[in-house]
C-alpha positions as CSV (number, residue, x, y, z in Angstrom):
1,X,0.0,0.0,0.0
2,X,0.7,3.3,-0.7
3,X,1.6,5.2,2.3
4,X,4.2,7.9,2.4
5,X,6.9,7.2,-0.1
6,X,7.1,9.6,-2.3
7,X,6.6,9.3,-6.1
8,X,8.4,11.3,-8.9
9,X,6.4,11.9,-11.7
10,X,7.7,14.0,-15.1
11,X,6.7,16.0,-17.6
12,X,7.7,13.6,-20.9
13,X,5.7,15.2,-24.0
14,X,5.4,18.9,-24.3
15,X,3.1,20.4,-27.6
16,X,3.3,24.2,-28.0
17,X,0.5,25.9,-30.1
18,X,0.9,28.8,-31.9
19,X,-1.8,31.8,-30.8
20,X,-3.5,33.7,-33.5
21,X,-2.2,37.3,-32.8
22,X,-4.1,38.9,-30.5
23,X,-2.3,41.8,-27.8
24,X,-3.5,40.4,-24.8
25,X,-2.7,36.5,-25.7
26,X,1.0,36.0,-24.1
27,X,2.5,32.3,-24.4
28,X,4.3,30.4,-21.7
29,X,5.3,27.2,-21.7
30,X,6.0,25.2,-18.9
31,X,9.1,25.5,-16.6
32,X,8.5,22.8,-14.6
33,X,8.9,18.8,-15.8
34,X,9.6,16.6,-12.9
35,X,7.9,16.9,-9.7
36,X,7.9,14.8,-6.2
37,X,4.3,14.6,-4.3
38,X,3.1,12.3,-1.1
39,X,-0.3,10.3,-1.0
40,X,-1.5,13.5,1.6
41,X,-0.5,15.8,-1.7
42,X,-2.4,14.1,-4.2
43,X,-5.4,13.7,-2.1
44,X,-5.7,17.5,-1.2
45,X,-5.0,18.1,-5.1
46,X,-7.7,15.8,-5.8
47,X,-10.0,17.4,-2.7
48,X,-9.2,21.3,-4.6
49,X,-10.1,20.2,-8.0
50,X,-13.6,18.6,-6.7
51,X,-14.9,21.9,-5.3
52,X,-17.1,22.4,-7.8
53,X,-20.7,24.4,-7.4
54,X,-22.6,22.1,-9.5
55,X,-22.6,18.5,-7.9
56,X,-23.3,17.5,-4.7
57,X,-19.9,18.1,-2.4
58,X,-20.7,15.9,0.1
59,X,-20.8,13.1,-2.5
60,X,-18.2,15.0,-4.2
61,X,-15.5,14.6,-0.8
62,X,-17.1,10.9,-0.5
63,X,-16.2,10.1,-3.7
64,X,-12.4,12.0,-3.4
65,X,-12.2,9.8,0.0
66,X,-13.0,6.5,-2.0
67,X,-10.5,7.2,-4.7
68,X,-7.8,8.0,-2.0
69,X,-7.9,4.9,0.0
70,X,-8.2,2.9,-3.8
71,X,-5.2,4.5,-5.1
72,X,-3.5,3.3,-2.0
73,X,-4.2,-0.2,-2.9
74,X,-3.1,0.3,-6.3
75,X,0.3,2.3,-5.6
76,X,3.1,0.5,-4.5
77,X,5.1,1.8,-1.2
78,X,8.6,1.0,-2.9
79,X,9.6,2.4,-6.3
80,X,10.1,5.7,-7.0
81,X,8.1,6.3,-10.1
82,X,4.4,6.8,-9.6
83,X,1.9,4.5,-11.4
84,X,-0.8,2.8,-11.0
85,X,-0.5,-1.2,-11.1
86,X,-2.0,-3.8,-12.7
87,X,-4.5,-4.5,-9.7
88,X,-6.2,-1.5,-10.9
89,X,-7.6,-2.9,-14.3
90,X,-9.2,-5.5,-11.6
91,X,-11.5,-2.8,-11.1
92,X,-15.2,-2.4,-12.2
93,X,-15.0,-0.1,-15.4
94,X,-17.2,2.9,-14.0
95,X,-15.1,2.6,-10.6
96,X,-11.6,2.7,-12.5
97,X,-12.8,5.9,-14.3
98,X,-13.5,7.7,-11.7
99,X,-10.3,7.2,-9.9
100,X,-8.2,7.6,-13.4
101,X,-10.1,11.0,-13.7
102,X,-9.6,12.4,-10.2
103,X,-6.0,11.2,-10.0
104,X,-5.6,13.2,-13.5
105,X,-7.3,16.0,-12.1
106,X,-5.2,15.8,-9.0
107,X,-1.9,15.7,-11.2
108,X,-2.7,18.9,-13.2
109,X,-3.0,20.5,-10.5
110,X,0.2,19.5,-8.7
111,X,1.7,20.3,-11.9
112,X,0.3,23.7,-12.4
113,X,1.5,24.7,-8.7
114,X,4.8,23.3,-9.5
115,X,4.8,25.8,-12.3
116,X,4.2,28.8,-10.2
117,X,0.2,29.1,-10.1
118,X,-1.0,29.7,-6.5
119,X,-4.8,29.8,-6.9
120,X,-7.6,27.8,-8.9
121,X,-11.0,28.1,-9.3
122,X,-13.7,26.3,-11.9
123,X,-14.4,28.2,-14.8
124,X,-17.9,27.6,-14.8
125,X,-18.2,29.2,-12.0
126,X,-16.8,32.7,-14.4
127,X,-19.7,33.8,-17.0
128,X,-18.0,34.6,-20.1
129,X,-19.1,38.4,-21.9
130,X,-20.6,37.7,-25.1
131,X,-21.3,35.1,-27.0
132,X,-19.5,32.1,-25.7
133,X,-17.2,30.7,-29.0
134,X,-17.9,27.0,-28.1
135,X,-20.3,24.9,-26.1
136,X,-17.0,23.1,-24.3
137,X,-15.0,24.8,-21.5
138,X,-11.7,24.3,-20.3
139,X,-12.2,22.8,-16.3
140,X,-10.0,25.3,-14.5
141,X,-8.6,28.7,-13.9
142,X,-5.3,29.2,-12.6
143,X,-3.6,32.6,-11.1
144,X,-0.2,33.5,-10.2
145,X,1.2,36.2,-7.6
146,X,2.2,39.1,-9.5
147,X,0.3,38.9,-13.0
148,X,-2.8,40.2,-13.9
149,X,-3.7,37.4,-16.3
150,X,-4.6,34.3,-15.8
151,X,-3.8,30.6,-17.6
152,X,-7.0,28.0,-18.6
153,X,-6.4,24.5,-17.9
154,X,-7.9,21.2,-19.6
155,X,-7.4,17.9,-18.0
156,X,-7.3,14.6,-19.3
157,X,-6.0,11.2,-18.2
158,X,-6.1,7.7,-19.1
159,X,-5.4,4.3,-17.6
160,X,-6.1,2.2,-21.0
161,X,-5.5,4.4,-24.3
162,X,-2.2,4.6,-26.3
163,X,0.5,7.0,-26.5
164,X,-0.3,8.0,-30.1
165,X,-4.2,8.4,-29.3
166,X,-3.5,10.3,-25.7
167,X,-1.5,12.4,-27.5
168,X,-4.3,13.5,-29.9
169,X,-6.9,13.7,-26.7
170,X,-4.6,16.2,-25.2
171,X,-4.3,18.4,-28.6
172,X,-7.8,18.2,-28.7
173,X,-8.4,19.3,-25.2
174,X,-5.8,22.4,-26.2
175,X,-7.4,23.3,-29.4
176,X,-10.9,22.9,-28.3
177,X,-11.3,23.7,-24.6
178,X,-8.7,26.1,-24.0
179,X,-7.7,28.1,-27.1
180,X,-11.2,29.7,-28.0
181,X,-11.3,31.3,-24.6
182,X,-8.1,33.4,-25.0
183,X,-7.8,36.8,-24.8
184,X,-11.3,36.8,-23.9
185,X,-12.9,38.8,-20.8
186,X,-14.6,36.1,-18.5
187,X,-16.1,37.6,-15.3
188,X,-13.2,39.9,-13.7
189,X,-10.3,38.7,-15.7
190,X,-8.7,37.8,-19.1
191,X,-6.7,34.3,-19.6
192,X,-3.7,34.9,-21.4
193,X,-2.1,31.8,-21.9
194,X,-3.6,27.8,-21.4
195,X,-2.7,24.5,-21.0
196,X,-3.9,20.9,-21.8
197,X,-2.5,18.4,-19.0
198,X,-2.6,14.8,-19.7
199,X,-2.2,12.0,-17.5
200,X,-1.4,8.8,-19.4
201,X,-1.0,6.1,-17.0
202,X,-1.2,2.9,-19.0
203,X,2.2,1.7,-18.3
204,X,2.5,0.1,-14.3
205,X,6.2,1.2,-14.4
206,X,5.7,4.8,-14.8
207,X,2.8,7.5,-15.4
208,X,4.0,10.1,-17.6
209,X,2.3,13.6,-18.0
210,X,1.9,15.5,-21.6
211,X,1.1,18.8,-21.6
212,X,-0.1,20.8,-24.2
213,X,0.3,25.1,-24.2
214,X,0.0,28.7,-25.7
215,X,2.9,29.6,-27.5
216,X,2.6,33.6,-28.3
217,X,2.5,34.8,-32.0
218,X,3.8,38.0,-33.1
219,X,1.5,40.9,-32.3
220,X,-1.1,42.2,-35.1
221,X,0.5,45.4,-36.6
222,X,-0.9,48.6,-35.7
223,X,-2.9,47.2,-33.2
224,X,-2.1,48.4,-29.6
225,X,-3.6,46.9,-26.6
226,X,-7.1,48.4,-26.2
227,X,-6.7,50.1,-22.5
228,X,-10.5,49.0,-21.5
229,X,-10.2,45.4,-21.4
230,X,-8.2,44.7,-18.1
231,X,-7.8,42.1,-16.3
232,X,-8.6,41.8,-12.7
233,X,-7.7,37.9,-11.3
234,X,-9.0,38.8,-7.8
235,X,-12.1,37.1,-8.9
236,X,-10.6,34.2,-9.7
237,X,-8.6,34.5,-6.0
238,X,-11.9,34.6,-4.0
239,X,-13.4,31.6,-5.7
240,X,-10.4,29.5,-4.8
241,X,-10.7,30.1,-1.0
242,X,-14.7,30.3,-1.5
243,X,-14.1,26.2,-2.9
244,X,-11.8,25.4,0.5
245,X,-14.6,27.0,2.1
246,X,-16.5,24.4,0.6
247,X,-14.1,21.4,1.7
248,X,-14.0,22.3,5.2
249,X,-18.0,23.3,6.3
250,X,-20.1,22.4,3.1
251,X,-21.8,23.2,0.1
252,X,-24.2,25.9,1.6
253,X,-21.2,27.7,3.4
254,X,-19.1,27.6,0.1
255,X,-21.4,28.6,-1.9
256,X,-23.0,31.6,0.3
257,X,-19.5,32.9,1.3
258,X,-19.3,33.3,-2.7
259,X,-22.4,35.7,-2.8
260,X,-21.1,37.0,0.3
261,X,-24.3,36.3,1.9
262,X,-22.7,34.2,4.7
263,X,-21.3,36.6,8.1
264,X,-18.3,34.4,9.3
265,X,-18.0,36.9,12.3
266,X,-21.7,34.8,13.6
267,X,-20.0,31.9,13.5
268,X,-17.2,29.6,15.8
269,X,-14.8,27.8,14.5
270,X,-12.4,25.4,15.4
271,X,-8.3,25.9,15.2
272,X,-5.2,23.9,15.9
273,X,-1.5,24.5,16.3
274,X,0.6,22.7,13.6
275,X,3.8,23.4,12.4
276,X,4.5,26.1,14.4
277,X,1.3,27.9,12.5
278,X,-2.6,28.6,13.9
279,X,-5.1,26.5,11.2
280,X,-8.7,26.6,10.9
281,X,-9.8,23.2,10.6
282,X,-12.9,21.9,8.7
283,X,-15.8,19.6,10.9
284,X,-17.4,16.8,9.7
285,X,-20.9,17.8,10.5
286,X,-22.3,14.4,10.1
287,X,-19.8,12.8,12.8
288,X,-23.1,11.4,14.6
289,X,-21.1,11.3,18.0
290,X,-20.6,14.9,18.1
291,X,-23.5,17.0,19.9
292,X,-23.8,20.8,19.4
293,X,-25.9,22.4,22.6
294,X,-27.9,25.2,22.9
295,X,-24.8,26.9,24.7
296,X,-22.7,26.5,21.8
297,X,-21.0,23.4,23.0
298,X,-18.9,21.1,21.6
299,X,-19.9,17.4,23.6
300,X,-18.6,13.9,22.9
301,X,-21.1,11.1,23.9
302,X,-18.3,8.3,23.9
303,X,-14.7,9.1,24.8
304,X,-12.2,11.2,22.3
305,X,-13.4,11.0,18.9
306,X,-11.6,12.9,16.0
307,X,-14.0,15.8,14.7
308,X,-12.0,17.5,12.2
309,X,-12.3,16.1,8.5
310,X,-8.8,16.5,7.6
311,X,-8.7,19.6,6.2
312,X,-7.9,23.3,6.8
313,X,-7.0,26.6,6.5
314,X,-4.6,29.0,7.7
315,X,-5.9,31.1,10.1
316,X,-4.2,34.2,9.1
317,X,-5.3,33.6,5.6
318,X,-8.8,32.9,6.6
319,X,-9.1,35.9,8.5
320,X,-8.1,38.7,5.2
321,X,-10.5,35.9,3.4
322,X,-13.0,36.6,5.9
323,X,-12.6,40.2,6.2
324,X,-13.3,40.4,2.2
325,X,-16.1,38.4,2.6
326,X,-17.9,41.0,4.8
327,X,-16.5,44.1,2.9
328,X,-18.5,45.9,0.6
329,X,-17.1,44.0,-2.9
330,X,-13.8,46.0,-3.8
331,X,-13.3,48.1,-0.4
332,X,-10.4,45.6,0.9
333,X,-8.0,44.6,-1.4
334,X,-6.7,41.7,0.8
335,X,-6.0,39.2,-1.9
336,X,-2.4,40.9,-2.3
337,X,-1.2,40.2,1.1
338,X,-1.6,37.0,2.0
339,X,1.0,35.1,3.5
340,X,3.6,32.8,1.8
341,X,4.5,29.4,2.7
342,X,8.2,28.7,2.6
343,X,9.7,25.5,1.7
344,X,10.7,24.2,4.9
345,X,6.6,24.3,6.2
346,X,5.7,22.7,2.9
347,X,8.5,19.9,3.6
348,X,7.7,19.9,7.1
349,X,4.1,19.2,6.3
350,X,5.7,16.1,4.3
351,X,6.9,14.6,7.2
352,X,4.2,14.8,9.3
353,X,2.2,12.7,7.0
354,X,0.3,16.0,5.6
355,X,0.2,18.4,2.8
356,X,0.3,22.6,2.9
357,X,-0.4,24.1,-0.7
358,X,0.7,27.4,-2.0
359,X,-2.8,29.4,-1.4
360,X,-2.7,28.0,2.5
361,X,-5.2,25.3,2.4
362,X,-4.1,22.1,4.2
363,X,-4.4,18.5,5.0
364,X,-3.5,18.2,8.8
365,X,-0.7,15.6,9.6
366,X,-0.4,12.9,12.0
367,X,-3.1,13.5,15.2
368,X,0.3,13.5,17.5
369,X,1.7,16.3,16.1
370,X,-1.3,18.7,16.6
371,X,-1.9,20.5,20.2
372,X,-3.9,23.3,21.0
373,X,-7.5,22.9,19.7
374,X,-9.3,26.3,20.7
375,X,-13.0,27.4,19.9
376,X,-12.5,31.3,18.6
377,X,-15.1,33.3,16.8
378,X,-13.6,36.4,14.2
379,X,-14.7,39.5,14.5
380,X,-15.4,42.1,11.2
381,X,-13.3,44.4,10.5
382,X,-14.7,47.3,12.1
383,X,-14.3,45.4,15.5
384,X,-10.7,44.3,14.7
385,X,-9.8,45.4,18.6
386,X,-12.0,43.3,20.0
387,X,-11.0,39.9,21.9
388,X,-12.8,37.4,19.9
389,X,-13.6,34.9,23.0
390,X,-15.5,35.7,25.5
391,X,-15.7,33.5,29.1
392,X,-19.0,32.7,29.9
393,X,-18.1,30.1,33.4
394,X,-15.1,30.8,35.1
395,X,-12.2,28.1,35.2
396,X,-12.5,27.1,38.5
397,X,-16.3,26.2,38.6
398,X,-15.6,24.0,34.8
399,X,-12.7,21.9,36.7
400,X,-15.2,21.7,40.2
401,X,-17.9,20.3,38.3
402,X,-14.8,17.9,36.3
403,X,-15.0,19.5,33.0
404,X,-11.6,19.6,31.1
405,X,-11.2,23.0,29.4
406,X,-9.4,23.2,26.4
407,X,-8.3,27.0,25.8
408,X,-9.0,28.9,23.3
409,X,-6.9,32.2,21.8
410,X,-8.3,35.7,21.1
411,X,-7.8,36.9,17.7
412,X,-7.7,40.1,15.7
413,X,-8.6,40.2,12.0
414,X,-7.6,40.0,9.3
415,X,-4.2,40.0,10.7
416,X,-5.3,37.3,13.0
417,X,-2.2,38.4,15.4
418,X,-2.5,36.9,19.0
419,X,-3.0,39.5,21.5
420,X,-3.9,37.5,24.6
421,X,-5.0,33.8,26.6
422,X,-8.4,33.8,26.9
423,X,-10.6,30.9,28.8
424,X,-13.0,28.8,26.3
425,X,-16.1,28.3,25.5
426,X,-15.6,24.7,24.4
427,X,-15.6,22.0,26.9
428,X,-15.6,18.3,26.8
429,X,-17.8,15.7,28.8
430,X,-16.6,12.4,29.8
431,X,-19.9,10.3,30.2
């Protein structure tokens, strides 16, 4: 089984396209070819790229969670070269697809972050202005820190086809999907350059990856960029955290914080201390076990249970997320700011059996490593002085009547800077 090697995987076929001149269409081809990724970075690539508005997510993160523990079972734990072995053509048809797609999906997007792109987002969920030039749409849009623009991605993947008719699928995917969009204002922003990314996993040695890209064409003569259409990605920013939104508390949160019509300042939520970093960690609502009181309180029925589904955010991220959210659409330009994540969190993350991806979502490591679950609530802007916890029972009467308290940490936002202890509001029973 496949359970924390990691697996090289590289970049083996690369097609460049020629754009039709057009000022605002800007090849680039990829810069990255080989890349390393854990089973914890696959499965949070396949748990981004499921996001989507249309489907059901909580069939959507079942469905990512059934893939993740097959691919385990169909991964080996030994040689260095990911692929999927020949156990996997044991599977039903319809169940093999699914998990050939995701794990595609999954690898475009590791590859695209590789290659410098921070944020993603579906395009369905950007209307295009005018008349759309096709009925087919690319699956994703990608944006990078410092450009304007942003790059259209297709995905494709294969467990059974052949290298000469994967190759064509992949063109195809370029040509059809991704090209006609180009240069073209969809929502806030205009995608400058696109990519095809193909999976082709037939061979049980080694998967390969052929991508497929804009190459730019010499500008049209006498034809200067039109100052009107600009490109504003921001749009494309928000709907990324608005789909981790989605992975950690649901469909209906996602999809509210998206038309803004959800107040995260009415709401607790649940952090934990990882990697030196504060996280805010998605709940599996439907863990049966866990009871949420009138009071606001968190209580277990029988002994520990874990109520976090694996996933989170970073806190300080979440809070400038959270702050836009409640703005007025434009008043804070928080999507600038955000923190980085250097390379020794992301490798740290490795070790601990988890994942941390360039936009600050997160799959949590190894249960020993995390301390310090709190219960905070995050204030609005406007009240950014405010402690964020208040105590409702002192300390001393929880422990008399045997009631463990866990702590929990005031807050500002968006900065989401610590400025003091405060006593909780979330307690644990042990009957």
């Amino acid at each position: 089984m496949w359970k924390a090697k990691q697996k090289q995987l590289a970049v083996e076929q690369i097609n460049g396209h020629i754009a039709k001149p057009h000022p605002l269409v800007v090849g680039r081809a990829p810069e990255n070819t080989e890349m390393l990724f854990t089973p914890a970075e696959l499965f949070g690539a396949m748990a981004q790229c499921s996001s989507r508005a249309k489907m059901d997510q909580r069939a959507a993160r079942a469905q990512v969670q059934m893939c993740r523990h097959l691919i385990a079972r169909h991964v080996d734990d030994k040689n260095d070269r990911f692929a999927l072995l020949d156990t996997a053509r044991t599977l039903k048809d319809y169940v093999g697809k699914v998990m050939t797609g995701l794990v595609g999906d999954g690898i475009a997007y590791l590859q695209m972050v590789r290659d410098g792109y921070r944020w993603v987002d579906h395009f369905e969920n950007h209307a295009v202005h005018g008349k759309p030039p096709t009925t087919r749409s690319p699956d994703y849009v990608f944006s990078r820190t410092g450009d304007l623009f942003v790059a259209l991605a297709e995905s494709k993947a294969t467990k059974g086809a052949s290298r000469a008719a994967f190759t064509k699928t992949v063109r195809d995917g370029y040509c059809e999907q991704v090209e006609p969009y180009l240069g073209r204002k969809i929502g806030t922003w205009i995608a400058s350059h696109g990519y095809a990314v193909g999976s082709w996993m037939k061979s049980v040695k080694k998967a390969e990856i052929f991508i497929d890209h804009t190459v730019s064409s010499d500008p049209p003569s006498g034809n200067d960029k039109d100052p009107s259409d600009q490109s504003d990605p921001r749009g494309v920013r928000f709907g990324s955290y608005c789909g981790v939104l989605t992975l950690l508390f649901g469909p209906d949160i996602g999809e509210a914080a998206r038309d803004r019509r959800w107040r995260p300042s009415e709401q607790n939520f649940t952090t934990v201390d990882w990697l030196g970093r504060t996280w805010m960690v998605g709940e599996d609502a439907e863990w049966e076990p866990l009871v949420v009181t009138a009071e606001d309180h968190l209580i277990f029925k029988s002994g520990p249970v874990r109520f976090v589904n694996g996933m989170a955010l970073d806190l300080e991220v979440a809070g400038r997320v959270f702050a836009l959210i409640e703005s007025s659409e434009g008043d804070l330009d928080l999507m600038g700011e955000l923190p980085e994540f250097p390379a020794d969190i992301i490798e740290a993350a490795k070790r601990s059996g988890g994942a941390v991806f360039p936009d600050g979502f997160a799959v949590l490591g190894r249960e020993g490593e995390l301390s310090h679950y709190s219960r905070i609530s995050v204030k609005p802007p406007s009240q950014a002085a405010t402690a964020l916890v208040k105590t409702e029972r002192p300390t001393d009467a929880l422990f008399a009547e045997g009631i463990p308290l866990i702590e929990a940490r005031s807050y500002t936002s968006p900065d989401a800077k610590v400025v003091k202890e405060n006593q909780a509001l979330l307690y644990l029973t042990t009957d």
